[in-house]
TORDOVO-214197 format. One line per 8 residues: number of its first residue (from 1); their letters; for each residue x, y, z of N, C-alpha, C, O. Coordinates in nm, 3 decimals. Atoms other than C-alpha are relative to their C-alpha. Example, Ala and Ser with C-alpha at 12.3 -4.5 7.8 and 13.67 -1.06 7.14 Angstrom:
1 = as = 0.089,-0.119,0.000,1.230,-0.450,0.780,0.090,0.120,0.000,0.194,0.118,0.066  -0.082,-0.119,-0.006,1.367,-0.106,0.714,-0.077,0.109,0.073,-0.026,0.220,0.090
***
This chain:
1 = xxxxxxxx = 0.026,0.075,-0.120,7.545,17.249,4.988,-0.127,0.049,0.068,-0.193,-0.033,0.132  0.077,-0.036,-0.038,7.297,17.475,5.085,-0.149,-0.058,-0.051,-0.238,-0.092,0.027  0.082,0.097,0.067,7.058,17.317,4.852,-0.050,-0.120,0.055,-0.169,-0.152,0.049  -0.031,0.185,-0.002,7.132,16.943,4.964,-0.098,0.005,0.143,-0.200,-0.060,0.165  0.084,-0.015,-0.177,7.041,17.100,5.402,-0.073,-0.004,-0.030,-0.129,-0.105,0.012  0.135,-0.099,-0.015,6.749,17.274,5.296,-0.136,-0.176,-0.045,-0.241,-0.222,0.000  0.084,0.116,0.029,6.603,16.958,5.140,0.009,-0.113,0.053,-0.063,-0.201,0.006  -0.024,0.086,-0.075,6.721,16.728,5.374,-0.098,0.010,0.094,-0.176,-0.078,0.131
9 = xxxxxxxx = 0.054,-0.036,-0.125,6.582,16.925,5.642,-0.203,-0.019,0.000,-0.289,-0.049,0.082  0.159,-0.050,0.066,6.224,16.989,5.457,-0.038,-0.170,0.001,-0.147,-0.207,0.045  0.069,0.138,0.029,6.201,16.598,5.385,0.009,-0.042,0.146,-0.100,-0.081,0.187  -0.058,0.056,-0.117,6.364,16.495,5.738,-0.150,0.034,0.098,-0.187,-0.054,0.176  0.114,-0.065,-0.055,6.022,16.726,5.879,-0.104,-0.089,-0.049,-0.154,-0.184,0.012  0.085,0.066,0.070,5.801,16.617,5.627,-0.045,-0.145,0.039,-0.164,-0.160,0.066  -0.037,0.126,-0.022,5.886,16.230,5.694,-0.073,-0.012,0.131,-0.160,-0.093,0.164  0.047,0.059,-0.164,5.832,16.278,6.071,-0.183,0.044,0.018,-0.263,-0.014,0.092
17 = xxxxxxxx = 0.157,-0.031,-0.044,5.465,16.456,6.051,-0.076,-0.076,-0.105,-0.195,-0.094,-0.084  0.117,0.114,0.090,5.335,16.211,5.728,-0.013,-0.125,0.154,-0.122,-0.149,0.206  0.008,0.090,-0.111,5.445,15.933,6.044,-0.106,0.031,0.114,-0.188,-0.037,0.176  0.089,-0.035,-0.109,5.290,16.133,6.267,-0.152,0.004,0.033,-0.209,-0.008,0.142  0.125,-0.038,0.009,4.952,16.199,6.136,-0.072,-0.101,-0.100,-0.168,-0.074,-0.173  0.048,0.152,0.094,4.900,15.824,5.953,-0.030,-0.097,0.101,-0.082,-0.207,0.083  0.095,0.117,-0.103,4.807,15.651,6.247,0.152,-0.114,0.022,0.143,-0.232,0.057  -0.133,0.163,0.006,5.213,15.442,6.235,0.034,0.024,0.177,0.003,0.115,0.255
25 = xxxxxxxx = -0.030,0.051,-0.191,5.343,15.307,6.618,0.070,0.118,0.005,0.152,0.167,-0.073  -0.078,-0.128,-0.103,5.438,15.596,6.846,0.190,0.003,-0.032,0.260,0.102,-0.055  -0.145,0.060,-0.019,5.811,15.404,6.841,0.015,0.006,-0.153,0.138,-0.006,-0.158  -0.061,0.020,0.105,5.853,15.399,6.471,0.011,0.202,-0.044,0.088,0.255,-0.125  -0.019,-0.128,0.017,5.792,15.788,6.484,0.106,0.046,0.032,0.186,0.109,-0.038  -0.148,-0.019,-0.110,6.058,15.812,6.778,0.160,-0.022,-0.062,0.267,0.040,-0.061  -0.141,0.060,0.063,6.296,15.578,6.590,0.047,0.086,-0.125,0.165,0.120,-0.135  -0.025,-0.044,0.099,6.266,15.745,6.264,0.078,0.187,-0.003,0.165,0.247,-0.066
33 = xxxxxxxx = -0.064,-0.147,-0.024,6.287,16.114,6.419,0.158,-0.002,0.039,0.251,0.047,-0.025  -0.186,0.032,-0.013,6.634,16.008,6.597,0.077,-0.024,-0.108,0.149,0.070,-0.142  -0.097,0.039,0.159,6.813,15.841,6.262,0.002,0.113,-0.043,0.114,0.144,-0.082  0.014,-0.120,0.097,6.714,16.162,6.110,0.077,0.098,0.046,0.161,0.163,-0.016  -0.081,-0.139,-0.086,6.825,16.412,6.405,0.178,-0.043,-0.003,0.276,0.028,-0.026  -0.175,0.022,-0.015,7.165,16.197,6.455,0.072,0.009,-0.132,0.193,0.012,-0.152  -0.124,-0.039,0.150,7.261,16.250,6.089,0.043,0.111,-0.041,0.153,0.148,-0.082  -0.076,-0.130,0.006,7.206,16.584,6.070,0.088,0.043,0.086,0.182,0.116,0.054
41 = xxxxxxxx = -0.082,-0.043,-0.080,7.351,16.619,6.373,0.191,-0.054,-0.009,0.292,0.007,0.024  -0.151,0.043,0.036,7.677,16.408,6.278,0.075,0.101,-0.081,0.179,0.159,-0.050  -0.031,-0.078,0.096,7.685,16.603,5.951,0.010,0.129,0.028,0.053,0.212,-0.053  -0.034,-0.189,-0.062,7.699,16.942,6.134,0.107,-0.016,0.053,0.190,0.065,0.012  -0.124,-0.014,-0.097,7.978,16.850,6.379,0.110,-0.052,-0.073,0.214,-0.054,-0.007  -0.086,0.009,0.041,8.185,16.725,6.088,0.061,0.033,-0.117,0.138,-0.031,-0.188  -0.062,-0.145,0.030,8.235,17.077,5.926,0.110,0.000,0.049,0.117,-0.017,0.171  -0.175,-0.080,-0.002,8.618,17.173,5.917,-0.016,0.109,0.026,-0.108,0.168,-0.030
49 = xxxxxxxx = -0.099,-0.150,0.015,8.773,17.489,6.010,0.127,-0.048,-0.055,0.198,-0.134,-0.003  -0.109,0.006,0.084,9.025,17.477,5.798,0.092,0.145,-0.020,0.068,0.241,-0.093  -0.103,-0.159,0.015,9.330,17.757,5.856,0.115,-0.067,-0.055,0.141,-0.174,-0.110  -0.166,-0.011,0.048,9.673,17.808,5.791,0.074,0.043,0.166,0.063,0.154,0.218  -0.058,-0.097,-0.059,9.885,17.821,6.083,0.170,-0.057,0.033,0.190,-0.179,0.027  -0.102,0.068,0.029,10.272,17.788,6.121,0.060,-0.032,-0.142,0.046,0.041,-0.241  -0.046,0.045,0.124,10.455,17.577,5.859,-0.118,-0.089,-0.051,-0.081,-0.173,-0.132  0.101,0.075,0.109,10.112,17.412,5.726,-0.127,0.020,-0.003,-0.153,0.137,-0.032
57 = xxxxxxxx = 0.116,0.003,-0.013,9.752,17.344,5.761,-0.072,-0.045,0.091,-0.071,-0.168,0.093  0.112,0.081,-0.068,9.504,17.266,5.997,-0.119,-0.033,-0.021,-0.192,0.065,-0.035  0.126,0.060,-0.011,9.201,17.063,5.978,-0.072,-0.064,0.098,-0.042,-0.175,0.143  0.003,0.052,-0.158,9.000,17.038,6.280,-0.166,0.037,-0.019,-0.229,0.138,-0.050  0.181,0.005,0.014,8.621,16.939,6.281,-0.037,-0.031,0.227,0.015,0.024,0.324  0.061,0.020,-0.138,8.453,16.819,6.639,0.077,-0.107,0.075,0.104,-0.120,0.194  -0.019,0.174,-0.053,8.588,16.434,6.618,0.143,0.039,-0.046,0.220,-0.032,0.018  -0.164,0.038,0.034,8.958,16.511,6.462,0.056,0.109,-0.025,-0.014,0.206,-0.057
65 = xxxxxxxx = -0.117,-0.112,0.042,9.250,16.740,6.402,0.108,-0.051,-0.082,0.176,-0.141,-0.033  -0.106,0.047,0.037,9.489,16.682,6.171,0.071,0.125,-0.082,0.018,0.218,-0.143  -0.091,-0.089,0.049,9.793,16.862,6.061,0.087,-0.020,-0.130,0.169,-0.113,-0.133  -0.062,0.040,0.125,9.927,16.881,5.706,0.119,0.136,-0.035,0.108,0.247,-0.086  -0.140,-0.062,0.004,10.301,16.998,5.727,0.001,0.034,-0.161,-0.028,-0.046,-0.249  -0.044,-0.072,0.140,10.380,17.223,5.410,0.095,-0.114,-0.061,0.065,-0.199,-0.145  -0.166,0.101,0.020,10.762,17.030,5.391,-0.072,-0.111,-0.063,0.019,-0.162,-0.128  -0.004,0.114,0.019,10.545,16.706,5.277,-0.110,0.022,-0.054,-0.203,-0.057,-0.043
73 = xxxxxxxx = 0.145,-0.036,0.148,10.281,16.900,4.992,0.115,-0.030,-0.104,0.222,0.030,-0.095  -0.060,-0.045,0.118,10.429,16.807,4.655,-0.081,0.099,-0.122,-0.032,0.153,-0.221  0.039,-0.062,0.079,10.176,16.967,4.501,-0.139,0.104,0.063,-0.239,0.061,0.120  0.195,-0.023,-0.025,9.863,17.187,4.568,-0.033,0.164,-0.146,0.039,0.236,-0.215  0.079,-0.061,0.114,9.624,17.397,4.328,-0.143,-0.011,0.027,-0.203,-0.091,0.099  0.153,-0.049,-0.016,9.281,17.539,4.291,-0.090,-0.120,-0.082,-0.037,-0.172,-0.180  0.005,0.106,0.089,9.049,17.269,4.162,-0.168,0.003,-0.012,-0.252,-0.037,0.069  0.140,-0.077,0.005,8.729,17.394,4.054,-0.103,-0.063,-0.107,-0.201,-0.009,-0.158
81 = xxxxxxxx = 0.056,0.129,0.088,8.618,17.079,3.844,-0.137,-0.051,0.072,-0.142,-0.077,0.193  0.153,0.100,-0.031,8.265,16.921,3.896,-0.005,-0.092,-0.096,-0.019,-0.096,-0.218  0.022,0.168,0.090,8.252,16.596,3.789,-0.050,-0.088,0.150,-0.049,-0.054,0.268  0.060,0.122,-0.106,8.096,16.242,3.965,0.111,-0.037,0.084,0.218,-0.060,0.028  -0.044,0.057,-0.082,8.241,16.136,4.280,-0.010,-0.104,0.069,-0.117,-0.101,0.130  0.049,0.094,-0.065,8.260,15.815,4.441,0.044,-0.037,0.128,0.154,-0.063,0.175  -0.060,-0.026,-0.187,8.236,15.807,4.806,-0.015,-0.112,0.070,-0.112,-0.170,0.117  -0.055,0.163,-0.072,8.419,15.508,4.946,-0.102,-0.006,0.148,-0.193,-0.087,0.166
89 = xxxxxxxx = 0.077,-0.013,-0.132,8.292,15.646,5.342,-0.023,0.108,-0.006,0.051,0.166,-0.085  0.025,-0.093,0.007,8.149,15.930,5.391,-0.144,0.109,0.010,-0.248,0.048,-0.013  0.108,-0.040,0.031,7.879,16.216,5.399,0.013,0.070,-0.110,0.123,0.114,-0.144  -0.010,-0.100,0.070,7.761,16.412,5.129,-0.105,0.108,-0.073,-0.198,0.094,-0.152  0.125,-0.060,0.035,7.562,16.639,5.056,-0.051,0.112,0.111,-0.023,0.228,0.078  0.019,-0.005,-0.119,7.446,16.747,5.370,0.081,0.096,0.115,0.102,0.049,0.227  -0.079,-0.066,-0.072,7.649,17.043,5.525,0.182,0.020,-0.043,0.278,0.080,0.005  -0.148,0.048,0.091,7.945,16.906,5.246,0.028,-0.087,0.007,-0.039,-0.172,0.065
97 = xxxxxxxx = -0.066,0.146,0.052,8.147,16.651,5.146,0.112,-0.032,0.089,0.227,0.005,0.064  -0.099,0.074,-0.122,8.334,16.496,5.433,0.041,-0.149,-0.006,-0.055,-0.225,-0.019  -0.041,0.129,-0.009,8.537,16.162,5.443,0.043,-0.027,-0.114,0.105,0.053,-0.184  -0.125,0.024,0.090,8.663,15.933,5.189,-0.067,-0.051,-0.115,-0.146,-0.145,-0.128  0.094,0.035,0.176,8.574,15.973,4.772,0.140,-0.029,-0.049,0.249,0.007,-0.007  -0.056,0.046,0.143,8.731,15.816,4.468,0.109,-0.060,0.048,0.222,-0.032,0.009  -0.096,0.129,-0.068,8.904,15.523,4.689,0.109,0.102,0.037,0.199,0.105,-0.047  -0.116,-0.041,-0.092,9.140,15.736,4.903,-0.002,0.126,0.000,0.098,0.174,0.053
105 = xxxxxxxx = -0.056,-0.141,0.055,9.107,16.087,4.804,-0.091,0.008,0.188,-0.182,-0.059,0.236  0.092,-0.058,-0.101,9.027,16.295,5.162,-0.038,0.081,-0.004,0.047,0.169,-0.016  0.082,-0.061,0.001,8.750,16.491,5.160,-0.049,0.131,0.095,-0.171,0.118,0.102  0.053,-0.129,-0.052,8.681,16.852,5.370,-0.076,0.113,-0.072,-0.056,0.233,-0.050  0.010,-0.110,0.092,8.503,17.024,5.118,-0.167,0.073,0.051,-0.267,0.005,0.073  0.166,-0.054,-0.024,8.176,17.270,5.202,-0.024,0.077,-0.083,-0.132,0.129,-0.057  0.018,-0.057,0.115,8.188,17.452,4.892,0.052,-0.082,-0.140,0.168,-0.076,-0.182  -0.038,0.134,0.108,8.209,17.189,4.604,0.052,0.141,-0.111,0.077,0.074,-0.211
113 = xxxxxxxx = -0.028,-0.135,0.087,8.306,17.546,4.384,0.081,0.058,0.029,0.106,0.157,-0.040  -0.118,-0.123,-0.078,8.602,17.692,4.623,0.083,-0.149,0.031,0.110,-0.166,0.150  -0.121,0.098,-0.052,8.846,17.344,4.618,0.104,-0.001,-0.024,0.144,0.020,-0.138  -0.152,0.014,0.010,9.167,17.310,4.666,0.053,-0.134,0.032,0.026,-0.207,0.128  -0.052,0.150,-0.014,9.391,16.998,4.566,0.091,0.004,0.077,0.158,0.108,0.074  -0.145,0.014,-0.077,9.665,16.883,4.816,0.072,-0.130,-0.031,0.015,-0.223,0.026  -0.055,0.099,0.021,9.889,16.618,4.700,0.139,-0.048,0.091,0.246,0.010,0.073  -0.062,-0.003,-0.096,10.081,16.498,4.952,0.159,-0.070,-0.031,0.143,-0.140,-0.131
121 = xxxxxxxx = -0.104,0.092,0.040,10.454,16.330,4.917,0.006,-0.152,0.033,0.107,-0.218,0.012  0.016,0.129,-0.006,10.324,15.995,5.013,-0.095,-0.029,-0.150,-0.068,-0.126,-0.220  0.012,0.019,0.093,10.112,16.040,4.734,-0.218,-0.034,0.036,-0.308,-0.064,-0.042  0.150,-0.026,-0.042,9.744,16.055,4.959,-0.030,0.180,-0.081,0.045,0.263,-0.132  0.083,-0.085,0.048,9.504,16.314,4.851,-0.099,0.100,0.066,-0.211,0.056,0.095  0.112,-0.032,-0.085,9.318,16.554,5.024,-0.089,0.155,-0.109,-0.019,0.226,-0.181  0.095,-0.114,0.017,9.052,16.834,4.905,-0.043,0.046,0.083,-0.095,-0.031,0.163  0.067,-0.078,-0.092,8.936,17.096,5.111,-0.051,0.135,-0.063,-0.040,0.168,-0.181
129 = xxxxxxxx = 0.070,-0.138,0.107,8.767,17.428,5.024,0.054,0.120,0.134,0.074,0.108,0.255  -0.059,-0.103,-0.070,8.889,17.761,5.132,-0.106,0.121,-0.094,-0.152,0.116,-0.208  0.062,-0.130,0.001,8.715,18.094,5.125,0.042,0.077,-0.114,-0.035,0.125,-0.197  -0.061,-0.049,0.131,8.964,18.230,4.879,0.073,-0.094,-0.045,0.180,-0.108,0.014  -0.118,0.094,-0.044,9.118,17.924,4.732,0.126,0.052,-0.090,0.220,-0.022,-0.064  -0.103,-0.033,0.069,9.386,18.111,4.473,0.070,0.054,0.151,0.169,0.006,0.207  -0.073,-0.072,-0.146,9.454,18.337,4.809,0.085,-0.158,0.087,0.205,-0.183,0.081  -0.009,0.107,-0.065,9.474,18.012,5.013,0.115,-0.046,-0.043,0.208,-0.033,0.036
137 = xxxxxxxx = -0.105,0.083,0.091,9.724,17.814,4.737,0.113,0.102,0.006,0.214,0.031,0.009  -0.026,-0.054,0.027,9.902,18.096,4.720,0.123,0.041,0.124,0.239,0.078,0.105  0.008,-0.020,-0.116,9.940,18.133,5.097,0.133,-0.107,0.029,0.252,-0.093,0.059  -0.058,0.156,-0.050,10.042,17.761,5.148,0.150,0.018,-0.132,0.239,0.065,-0.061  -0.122,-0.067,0.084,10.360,17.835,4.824,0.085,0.058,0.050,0.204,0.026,0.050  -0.103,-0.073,-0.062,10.496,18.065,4.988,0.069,-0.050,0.147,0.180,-0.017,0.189  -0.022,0.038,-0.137,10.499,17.898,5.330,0.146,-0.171,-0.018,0.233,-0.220,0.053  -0.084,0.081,0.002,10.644,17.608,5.104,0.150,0.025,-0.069,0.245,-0.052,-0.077
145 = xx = -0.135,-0.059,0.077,10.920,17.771,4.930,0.076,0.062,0.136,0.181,0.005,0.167  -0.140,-0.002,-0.090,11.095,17.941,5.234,0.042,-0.102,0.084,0.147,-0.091,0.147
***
């Protein structure tokens, strides 16, 4: 992900001083710098913290919180696959992979290399990435077994 900022950021610069120093309308500089600032800026504020607390999980970015009760994981596991994703809504790239890939699956991930699957008993999908994710899976097991 670090990759994806760095070149976002470098072109996002780049973009605004080629505008700047080509002679284009004052207002198309303005317009173009905003689109640019409000994406990164979206894409920053919708980073997860992602803990453990209680009987499940929390996921809690700027705009949402949501709670994923242990009692209603049928499954979770480390999932450390890279393959193509297709992202129904969503950002990616850009600070991580947030929102919604491969028609329903939900997305928290900021380390595409540290994911963890959650399969839920409705049968939704979520990925998120954890710091340690065997520790993590491991964590959430035990919380679902007693």
């Amino acid at each position: 992900m670090k990759l994806y900022t760095a070149l976002y950021i470098v072109f996002s610069i780049s973009l605004i001083f080629y505008l700047f120093f080509s002679n284009a309308p004052d207002e198309s500089v303005y317009i173009v710098g905003f689109v640019l600032g409000a994406a990164f800026l979206v894409s920053y504020l919708m980073v997860p913290k992602i803990y453990i607390q209680g009987n499940g999980i929390i996921l809690k970015n700027t705009f949402s919180k949501m709670n994923i009760s242990a009692n209603n994981i049928t499954s979770i596991e480390t999932y450390p696959i890279i393959k193509f994703n297709f992202r129904t809504m969503g950002v990616g790239g850009v600070f991580g992979f947030f929102g919604y890939f491969n028609w329903g699956e939900v997305w928290y991930v900021t380390n595409i290399y540290k994911k963890v699957k959650i399969v839920m008993n409705s049968g939704r999908v979520f990925m998120i990435s954890a710091e340690n994710p065997e520790a993590f899976v491991e964590e959430i097991k035990k919380i679902i077994q007693s």
